[in-house]
N, C-alpha and C positions, 0 to 999 in steps of 0.2 A: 725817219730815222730817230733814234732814242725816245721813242715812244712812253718811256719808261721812267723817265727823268721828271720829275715831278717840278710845281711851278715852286720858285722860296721869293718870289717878288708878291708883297702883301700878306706873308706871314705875321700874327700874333700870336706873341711875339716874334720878332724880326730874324729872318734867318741866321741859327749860331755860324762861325766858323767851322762847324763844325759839319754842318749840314749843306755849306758850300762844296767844302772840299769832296763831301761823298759822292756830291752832283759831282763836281770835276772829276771826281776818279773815274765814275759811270762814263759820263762822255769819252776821256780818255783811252779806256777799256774799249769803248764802240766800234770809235774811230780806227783804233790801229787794230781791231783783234786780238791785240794780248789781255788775255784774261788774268793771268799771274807774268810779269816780267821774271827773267832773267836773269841771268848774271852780266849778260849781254849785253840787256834794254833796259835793266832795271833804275839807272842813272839816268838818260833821255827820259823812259816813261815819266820821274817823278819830277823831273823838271817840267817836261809836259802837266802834270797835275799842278803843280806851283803856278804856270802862269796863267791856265784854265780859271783856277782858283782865284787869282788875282786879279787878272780879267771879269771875275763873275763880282766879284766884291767892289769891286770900280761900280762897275753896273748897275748893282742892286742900290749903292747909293746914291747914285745921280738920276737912275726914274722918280717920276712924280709918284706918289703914291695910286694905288691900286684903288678904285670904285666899290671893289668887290674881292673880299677873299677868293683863295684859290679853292675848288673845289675839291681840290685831294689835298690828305695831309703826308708830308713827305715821312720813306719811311724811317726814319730815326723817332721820329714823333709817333708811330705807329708802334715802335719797339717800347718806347718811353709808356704809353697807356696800358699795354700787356701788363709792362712787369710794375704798377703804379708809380714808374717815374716820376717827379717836378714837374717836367716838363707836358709831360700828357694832361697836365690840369686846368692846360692856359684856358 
């Protein structure tokens, strides 16, 4: 499952906020099947993404650091190298 979700443990630089939350919305999105929320689910769903997110950010800074970068670059840093981003330069 979420095959897709790329690693942000051992990024340089260190996973943004910003690149947590897209992880969390991805798993989010997996798990329940909803691809766009609701008017219905769209409260739970982002609640759901807040605590994913917060959970991942806990996470990310209590492991020891990484031996070895990740072998993929997640894709917001893929979007960033496209269009010559900051951040595609790390």
């Amino acid at each position: 499952m979420c095959r897709n979700i790329t690693i942000l443990r051992g990024l340089e630089p260190p996973a943004t906020g910003e690149e947590i939350a897209a992880g969390a919305r991805q798993y989010v999105r997996k798990i329940s099947g909803i691809r766009e929320p609701s008017a219905a689910t769209s409260e739970v769903f982002e609640a759901a993404v807040a605590a994913v997110t917060a959970a991942t950010t806990e996470l990310l800074e209590s492991l020891p650091p990484r031996r070895q970068p990740p072998t993929t670059v997640p894709p917001l840093r893929r979007l960033n190298r496209r269009s010559g981003g900051a951040a595609g330069r790390a």
